[in-house]
N, C-alpha and C positions, 0 to 999 in steps of 0.2 A: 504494500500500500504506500503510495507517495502522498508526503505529508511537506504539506505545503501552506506559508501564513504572507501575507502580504504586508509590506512596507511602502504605503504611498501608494506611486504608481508602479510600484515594482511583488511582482510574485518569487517568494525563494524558499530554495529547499536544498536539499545535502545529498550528495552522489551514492546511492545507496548499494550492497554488493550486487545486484541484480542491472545495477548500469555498468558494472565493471566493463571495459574494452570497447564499449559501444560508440561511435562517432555524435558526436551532440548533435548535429541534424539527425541523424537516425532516432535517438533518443527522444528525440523531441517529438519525431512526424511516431514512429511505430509501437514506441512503449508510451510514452505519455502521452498519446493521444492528441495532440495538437492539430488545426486540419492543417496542410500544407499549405495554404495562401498563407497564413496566419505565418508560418515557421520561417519561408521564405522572406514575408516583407521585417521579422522579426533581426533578420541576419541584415537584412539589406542598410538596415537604421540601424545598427550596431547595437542591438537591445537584448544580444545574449551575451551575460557577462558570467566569465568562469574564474571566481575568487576573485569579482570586482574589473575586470579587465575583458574588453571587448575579443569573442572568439570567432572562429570559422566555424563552418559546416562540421567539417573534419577532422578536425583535433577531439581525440580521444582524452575523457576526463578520467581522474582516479575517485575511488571510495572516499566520500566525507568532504570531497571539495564542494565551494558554493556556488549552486546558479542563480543566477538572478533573472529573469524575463521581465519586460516593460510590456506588463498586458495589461493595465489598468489606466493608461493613457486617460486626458478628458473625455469625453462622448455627445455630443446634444442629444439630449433625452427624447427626440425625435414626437414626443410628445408633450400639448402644456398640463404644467403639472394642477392637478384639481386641490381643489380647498379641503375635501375633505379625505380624512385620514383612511388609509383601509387597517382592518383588523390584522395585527401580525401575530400569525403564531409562534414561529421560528426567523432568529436571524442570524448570517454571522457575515463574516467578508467575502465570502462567496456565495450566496443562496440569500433565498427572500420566499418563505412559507407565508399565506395570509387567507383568510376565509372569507370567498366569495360569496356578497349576498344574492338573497333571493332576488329576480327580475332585473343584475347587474348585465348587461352585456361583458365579456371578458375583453376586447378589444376593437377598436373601428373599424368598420366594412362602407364596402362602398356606400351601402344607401343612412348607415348612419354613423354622424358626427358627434353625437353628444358624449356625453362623459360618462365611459368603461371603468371596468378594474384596472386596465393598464393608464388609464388618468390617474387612477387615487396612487399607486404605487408611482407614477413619473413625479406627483407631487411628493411622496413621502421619499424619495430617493430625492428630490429638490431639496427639501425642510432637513435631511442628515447628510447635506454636503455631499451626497456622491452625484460625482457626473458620468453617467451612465447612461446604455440601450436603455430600452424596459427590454427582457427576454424571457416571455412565458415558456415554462418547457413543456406544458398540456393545457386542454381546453377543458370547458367544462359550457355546457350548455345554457344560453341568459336563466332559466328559470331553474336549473339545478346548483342549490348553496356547496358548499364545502370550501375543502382544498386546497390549494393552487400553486406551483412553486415555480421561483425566477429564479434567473441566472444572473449573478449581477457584474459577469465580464464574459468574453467570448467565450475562452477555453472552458469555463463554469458550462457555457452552456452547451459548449460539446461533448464535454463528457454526462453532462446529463440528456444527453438525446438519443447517446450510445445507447448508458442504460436503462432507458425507457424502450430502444428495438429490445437489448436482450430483456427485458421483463425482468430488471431487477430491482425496480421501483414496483413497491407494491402497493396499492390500490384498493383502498375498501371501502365500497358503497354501502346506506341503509337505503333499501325500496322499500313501499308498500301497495300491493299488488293485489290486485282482486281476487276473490273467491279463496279457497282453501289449499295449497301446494301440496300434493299427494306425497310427496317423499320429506323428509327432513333436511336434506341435502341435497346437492346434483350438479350433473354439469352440462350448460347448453354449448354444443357443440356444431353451429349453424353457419353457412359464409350470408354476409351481408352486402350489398349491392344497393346501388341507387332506384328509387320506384321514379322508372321512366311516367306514369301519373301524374307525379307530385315534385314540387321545386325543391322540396326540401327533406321530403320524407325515406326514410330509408326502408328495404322490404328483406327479408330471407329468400336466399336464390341461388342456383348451385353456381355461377359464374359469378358472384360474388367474391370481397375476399374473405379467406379465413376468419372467424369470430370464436372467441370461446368463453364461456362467463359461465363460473362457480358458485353456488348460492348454498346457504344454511338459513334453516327458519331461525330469527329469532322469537318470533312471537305468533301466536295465533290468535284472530279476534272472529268475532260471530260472522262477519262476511268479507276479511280481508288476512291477509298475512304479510309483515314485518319480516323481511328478508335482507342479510347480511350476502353480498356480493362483493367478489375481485376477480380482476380481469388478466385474463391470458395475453389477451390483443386489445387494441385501443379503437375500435370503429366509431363513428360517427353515430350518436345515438344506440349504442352496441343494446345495454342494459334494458332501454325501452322497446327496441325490436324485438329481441329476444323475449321478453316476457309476453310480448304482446301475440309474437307468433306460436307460444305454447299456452295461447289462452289465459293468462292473466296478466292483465295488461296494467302499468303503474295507473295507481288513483291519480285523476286528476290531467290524464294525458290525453288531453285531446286529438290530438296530433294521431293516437296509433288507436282510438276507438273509446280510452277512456270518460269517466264524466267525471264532473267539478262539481258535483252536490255538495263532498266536502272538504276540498280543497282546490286553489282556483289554479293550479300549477302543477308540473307533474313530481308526485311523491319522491324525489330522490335528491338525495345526499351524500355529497364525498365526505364521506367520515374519516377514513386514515389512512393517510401516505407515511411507508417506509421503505428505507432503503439505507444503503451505509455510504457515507459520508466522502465523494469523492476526491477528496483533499486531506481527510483526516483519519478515514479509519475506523470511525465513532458510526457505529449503527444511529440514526434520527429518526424519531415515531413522532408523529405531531399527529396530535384528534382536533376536529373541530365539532364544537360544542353542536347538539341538534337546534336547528332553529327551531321559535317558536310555536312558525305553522303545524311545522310536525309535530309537537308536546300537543298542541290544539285538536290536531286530527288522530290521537292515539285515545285522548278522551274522549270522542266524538266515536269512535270504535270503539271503545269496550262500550 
């Protein structure tokens, strides 16, 4: 594990025995994960320094010496930062966890401008000094709360994009889902695909891609059930297809068949992201609390 703390605009860490004999451009682009633009313009601006002194490509470093990288340069936040604060769960010099509310857009699209999650966090990176991208490393849909985690310099966000392909960021939803889930557990195993239909809606369809979502009951109520999900793969609306195409479909989703009797959004919550700490080593769990809709609609069930 490479354990890495930043100084300013500078990221540094210590040649560890697994860089032994390795050329620092190699090091850099194939064990540390760097993407190669990034490595390339890094040399070209003499912003790799080994024990403080500008290096080549090819100079082989030893055990324990210092690298230094200039990855933390200014940035325009390419967004204006909003007035109001978003909720952090987790923070440190690389990562930015914060819990998305209900009805948030997570970031601007063409047909709207108004103020996302990536405003309140371009303002909260304003308000603590950093000049930074905003870089979300996953989405979450405007009416699903939870989650949400940024990158707050390149390489942050490349090795968090890695391991989001390998699935080692883990993911766990609470749904709540109509009628009664015959098993205690399971696993949907369905490829997803765009419904040529609908602009937006997604359907189960064998030229689809892969999807795969895990569920346990948490709870059973007299006409719905409280189900704990994480996800194999990341589709677009995966959790709501899927329940919808084996017949219970999230409350409140009108989108895939559901009704809003009682509640006006679809039942689902990114409840827990983990994964270990690509800089440090340190496993990170962050919960975000259930919003109050849900507390509202659990009594409105029993």
């Amino acid at each position: 594990m490479l354990f890495m703390k930043k100084e300013g605009e500078w990221l540094v860490a210590h040649l560890r025995n697994e860089d032994d004999a390795i050329p620092i451009g190699n090091l850099l682009r194939e064990e540390w994960k760097l993407p190669r633009k990034q490595v390339h313009l890094l040399f070209q601006h003499k912003e790799v320094l080994l024990d403080g002194a500008p290096v080549a490509q090819y100079v082989v470093g030893k055990v324990g010496q210092e690298v230094r990288l200039r990855m933390c340069k200014p940035e325009p936040l390419g967004l204006d930062p909003a007035s109001e604060a978003p909720e952090v769960l987790y923070e440190d010099d690389h990562l930015l966890i914060v819990n998305k509310p209900v009805g948030l857009l997570l970031h601007p699209t063409e047909r709207y401008h108004h103020v996302t999650l990536d405003h309140l966090v371009s303002g909260h990176f304003f308000r603590t000094g950093l000049e930074a991208k905003v870089r979300h490393v996953h989405r979450l849909d405007q009416d699903t709360s939870g989650v949400v985690l940024y990158a707050k310099h390149a390489w942050a966000s490349a090795l968090l994009d890695e391991m989001l392909r390998e699935r080692t960021i883990k993911r766990t939803y609470v749904a709540y889902v109509s009628g009664q889930m015959p098993k205690e557990r399971g696993k949907i195993n369905e490829p997803i695909g765009k419904d040529r239909n609908h602009g937006t809606r997604r359907r189960v369809t064998p030229n689809g891609d892969p999807a795969i979502t895990h569920y346990q009951v948490k709870e059973r109520f007299p006409t719905a059930t409280k189900v704990e999900c994480q996800l194999e793969t990341g589709r677009t609306h995966q959790i709501r297809v899927h329940f919808s195409h084996i017949g219970h479909t999230l409350l409140g989703d009108e989108l895939y068949g559901g009704k809003r009797e009682l509640i006006k959004r679809q039942a689902l919550h990114a409840a827990v992201l983990k994964f270990v700490h690509p800089f440090g080593g340190e496993v990170i769990e962050v919960t975000a609390p259930l919003p109050l809709d849900l507390f509202h609609l659990e009594k409105k069930l029993r």
